[in-house]
Each structure stands twice: as structure tokens, then as C-alpha cells.
C-alpha positions as a Markdown table, in Angstrom:
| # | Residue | x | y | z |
|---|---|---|---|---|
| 1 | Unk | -89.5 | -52.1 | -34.3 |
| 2 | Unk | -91.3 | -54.9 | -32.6 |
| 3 | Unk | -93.9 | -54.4 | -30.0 |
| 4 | Unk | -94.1 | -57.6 | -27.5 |
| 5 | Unk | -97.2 | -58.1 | -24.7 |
| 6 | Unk | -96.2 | -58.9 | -21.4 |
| 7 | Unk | -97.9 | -60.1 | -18.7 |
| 8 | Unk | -98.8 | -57.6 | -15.9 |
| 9 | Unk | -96.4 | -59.6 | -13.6 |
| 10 | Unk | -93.9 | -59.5 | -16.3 |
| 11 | Unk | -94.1 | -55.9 | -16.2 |
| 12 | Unk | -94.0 | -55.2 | -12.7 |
| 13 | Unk | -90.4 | -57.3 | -12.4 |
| 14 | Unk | -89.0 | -55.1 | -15.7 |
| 15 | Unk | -90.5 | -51.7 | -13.3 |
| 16 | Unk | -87.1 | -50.1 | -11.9 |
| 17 | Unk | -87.2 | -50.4 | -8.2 |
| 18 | Unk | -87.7 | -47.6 | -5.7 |
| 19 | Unk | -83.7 | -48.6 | -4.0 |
| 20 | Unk | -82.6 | -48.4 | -7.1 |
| 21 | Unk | -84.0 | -44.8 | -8.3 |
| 22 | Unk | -82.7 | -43.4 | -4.6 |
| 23 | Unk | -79.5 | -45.1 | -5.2 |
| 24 | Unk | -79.2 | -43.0 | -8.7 |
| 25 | Unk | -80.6 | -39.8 | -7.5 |
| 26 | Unk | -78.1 | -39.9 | -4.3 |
| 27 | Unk | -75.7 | -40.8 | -6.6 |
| 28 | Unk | -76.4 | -37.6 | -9.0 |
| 29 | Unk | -76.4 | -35.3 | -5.7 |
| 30 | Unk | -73.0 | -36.8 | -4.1 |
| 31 | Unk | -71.4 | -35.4 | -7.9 |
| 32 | Unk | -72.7 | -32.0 | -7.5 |
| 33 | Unk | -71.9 | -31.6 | -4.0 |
| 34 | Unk | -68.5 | -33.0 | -4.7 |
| 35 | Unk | -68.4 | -30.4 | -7.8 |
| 36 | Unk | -69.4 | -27.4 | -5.5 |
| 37 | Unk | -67.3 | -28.7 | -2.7 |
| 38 | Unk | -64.2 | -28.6 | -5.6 |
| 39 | Unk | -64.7 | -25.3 | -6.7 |
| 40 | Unk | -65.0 | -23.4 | -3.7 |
| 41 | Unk | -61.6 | -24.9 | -2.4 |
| 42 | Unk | -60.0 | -23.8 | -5.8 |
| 43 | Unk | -62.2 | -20.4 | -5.7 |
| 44 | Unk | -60.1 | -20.1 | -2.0 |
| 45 | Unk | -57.0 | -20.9 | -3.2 |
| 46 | Unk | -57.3 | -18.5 | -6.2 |
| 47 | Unk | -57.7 | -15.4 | -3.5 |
| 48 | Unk | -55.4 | -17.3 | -1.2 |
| 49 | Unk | -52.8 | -16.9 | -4.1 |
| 50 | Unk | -53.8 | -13.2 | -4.8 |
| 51 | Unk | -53.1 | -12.1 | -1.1 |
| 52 | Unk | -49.8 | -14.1 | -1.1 |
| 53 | Unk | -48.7 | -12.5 | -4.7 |
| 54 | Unk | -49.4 | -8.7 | -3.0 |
| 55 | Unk | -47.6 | -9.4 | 0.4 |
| 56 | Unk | -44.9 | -10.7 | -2.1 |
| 57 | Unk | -45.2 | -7.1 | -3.9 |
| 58 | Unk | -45.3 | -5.2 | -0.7 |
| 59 | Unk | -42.4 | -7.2 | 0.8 |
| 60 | Unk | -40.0 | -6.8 | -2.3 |
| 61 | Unk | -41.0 | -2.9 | -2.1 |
| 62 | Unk | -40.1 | -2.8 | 1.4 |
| 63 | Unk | -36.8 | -4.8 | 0.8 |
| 64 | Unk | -35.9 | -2.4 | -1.6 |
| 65 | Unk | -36.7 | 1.0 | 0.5 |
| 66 | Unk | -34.5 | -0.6 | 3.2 |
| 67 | Unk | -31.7 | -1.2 | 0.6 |
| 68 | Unk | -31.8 | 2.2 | -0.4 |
| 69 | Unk | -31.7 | 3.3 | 3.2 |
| 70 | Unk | -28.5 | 1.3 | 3.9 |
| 71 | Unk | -27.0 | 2.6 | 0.8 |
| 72 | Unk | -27.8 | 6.1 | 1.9 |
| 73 | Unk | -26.6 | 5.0 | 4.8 |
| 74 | Unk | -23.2 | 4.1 | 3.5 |
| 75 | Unk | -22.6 | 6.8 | 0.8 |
| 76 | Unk | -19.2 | 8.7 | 1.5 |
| 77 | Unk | -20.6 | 11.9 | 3.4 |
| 78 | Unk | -22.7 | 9.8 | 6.0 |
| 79 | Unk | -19.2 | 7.7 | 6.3 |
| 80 | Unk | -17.6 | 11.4 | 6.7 |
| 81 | Unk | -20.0 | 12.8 | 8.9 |
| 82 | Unk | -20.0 | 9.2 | 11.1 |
| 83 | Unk | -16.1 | 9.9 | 11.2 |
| 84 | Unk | -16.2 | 13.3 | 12.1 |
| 85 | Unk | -18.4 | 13.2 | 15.0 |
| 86 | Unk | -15.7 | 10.0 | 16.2 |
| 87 | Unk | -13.5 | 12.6 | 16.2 |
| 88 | Unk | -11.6 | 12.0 | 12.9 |
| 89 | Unk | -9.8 | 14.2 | 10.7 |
| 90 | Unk | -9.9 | 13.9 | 6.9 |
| 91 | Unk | -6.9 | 14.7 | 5.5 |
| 92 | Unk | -7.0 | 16.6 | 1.8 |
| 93 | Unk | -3.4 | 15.5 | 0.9 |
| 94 | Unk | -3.8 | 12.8 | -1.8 |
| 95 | Unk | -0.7 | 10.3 | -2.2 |
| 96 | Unk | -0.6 | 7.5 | -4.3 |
| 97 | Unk | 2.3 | 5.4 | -3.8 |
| 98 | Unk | 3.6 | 3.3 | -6.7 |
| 99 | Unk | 4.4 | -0.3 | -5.3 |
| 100 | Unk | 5.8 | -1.7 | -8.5 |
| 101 | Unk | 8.3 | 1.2 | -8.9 |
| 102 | Unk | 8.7 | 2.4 | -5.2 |
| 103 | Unk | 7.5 | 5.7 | -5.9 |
| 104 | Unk | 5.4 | 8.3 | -3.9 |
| 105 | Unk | 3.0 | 10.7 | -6.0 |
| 106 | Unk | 2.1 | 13.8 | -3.9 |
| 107 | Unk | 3.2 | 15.7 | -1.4 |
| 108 | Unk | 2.3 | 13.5 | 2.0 |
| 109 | Unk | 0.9 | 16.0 | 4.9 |
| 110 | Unk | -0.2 | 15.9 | 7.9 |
| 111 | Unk | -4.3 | 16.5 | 8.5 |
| 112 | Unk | -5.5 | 19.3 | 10.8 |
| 113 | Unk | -8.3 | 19.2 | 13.4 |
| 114 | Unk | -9.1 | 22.9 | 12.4 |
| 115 | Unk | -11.2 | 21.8 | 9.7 |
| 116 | Unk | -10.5 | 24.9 | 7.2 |
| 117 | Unk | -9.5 | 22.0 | 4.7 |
| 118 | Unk | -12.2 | 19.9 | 3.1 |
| 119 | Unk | -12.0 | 16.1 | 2.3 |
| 120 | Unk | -14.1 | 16.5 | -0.7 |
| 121 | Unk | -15.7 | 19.9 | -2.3 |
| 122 | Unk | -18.6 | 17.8 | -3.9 |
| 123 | Unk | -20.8 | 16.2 | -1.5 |
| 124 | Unk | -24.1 | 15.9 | -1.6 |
| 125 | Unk | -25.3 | 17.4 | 1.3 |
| 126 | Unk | -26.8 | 15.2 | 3.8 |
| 127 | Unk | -30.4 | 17.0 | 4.0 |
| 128 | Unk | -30.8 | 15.5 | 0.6 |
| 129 | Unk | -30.1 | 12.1 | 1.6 |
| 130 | Unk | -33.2 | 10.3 | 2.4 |
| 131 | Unk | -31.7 | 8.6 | 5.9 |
| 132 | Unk | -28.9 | 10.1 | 7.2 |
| 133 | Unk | -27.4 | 8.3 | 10.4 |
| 134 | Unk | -27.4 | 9.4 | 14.0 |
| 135 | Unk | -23.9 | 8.7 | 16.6 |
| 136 | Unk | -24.0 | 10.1 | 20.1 |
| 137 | Unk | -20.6 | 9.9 | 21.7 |
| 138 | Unk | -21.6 | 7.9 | 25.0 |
| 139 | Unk | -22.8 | 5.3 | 22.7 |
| 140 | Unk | -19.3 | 5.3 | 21.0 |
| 141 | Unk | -18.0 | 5.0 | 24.9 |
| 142 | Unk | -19.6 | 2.1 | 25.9 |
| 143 | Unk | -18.9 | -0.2 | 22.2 |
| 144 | Unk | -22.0 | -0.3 | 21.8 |
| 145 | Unk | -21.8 | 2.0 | 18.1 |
| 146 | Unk | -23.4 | -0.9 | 15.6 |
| 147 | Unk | -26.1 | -1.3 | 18.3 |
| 148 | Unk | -26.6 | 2.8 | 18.6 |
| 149 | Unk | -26.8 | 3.9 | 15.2 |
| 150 | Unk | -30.5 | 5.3 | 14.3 |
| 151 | Unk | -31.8 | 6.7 | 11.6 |
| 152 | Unk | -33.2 | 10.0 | 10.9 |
| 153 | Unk | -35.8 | 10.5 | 8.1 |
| 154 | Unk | -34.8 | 13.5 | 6.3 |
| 155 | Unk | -36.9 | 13.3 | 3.0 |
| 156 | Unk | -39.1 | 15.8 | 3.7 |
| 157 | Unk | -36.4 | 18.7 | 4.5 |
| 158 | Unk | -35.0 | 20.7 | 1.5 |
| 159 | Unk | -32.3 | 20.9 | 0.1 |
| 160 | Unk | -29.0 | 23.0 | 1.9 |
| 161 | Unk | -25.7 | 23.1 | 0.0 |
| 162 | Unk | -22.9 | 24.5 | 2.1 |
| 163 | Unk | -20.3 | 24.2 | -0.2 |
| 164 | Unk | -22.8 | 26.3 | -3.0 |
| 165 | Unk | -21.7 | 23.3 | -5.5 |
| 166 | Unk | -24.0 | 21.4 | -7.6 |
| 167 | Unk | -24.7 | 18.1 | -5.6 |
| 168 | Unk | -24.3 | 14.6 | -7.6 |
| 169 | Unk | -27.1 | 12.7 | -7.1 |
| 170 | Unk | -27.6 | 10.8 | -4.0 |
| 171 | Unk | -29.0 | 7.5 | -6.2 |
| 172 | Unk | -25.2 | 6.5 | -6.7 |
């Protein structure tokens, strides 16, 4: 290691100047304000993503409650009950008719309005259904039924079985 004498003049020109130091120290400070300035927009973004990733839970829960209301909706003894109150009579007479062979399996009859016969003995009973729809007949009237049909909450009622059958489950 060598050791060389300068001149105080020498010296002062080698001395880093005062632009020079601000220049670095601004420098320095536009990095960590650029740093800080970085993270909070990804610190955002990361809560940003967390509320979207919830409503996304929230929604697909509420997309499925609906679905399950629309199949309750459209199970057989909401269809029967829908018919019913239109005034339609099921009929209990099964026939099957054989196209291939031309043949008729059953004995065809006619259906009563009295209602002593039953459709179906094993229907779940609509109390146990967790939305069971709502017709009124001026609604049916006016053509208006698709735009009429409300829904009735019924989860919190018990259960009543009319036909003292076990019901199947309303879960299809």
C-alpha cells in the first residue's frame, strides 16, 4: 500500500462535491419511496383479492340455495299441487303402450275430479320442501302465471304427512 502527498488544492478537486452527495442521497430516497409506494399497492391488491375470493364464496353459496329452490320448485308434488290448483285431474290409470308391437299395457280409464284416487301414495309432503310455490287463479286468468308464481319459505314448519307414508327425501 502506497501513501502519496497531495497538494491542498489537489485535495480539495479529489473532495466529492456537495451536488453530487444530494444527487446520491435523493437518489437513495426516490428507491425507498418507490419500495414503499410498491408494497402498499401489492399490500391493496392482496386484500383487494381476499374480498373478491369471499363475494366469490358467498355468490357460489347463493347460486346454489337458488338451485335448490328451483329444484324444489320443480319436484313432482309442487308440479302436482301447481296442477291441481289449475284445475287438473291426475289420473291413477297407468298405460304403457308398446309402439313397436302395437300393444296397450293396462287398463286405460278415465280420471275423476272427485279426488278419492291418488296420483302417487309417496309424496313427500310439501311442508318438508324447503320452497313450495304459490298460484292464485286470477293470475292464471290474466296469462300472466310465469310472472305470478311466488315462493313461500316453508323450512321452518314441520313436518305433516297426510298419506302417513314414509316420505323420500326431498334432496332428489
Amino acid at each position: 500500500m502506497s501513501v502519496y502527498m497531495v497538494s491542498e488544492k489537489d485535495a480539495k478537486k479529489l473532495r466529492p462535491s456537495l451536488m453530487a452527495g444530494l444527487i446520491f442521497v435523493l437518489g437513495i430516497v426516490a428507491v425507498l419511496v418507490g419500495q414503499i409506494s410498491l408494497n402498499m399497492v401489492l399490500t391493496q391488491d392482496a386484500y383487494e383479492l381476499r374480498s373478491l375470493t369471499l363475494e366469490k364464496r358467498n355468490l357460489a353459496t347463493d347460486v346454489q340455495i337458488i338451485q335448490e329452490e328451483v329444484s324444489s320448485l320443480s319436484s313432482p308434488q309442487n308440479l302436482a299441487d301447481a296442477a291441481n290448483m289449475l284445475g287438473m285431474v291426475a289420473n291413477p290409470a297407468s298405460v304403457m303402450i308398446d309402439i313397436h308391437n302395437d300393444k296397450i299395457f293396462g287398463e286405460p280409464a278415465p280420471a275423476r275430479a272427485d279426488g278419492t284416487a291418488i296420483a302417487s301414495a309417496n309424496l313427500v309432503a310439501n311442508s318438508a320442501l324447503g320452497t313450495v310455490s304459490e298460484f292464485s287463479m286470477a293470475t292464471v286468468a290474466n296469462g300472466e302465471l310465469e310472472v305470478s308464481v311466488e315462493t313461500a319459505n316453508l323450512a321452518s314448519s314441520g313436518l305433516v304427512l297426510q298419506s302417513g307414508l314414509i316420505p323420500a327425501s326431498p334432496t332428489r
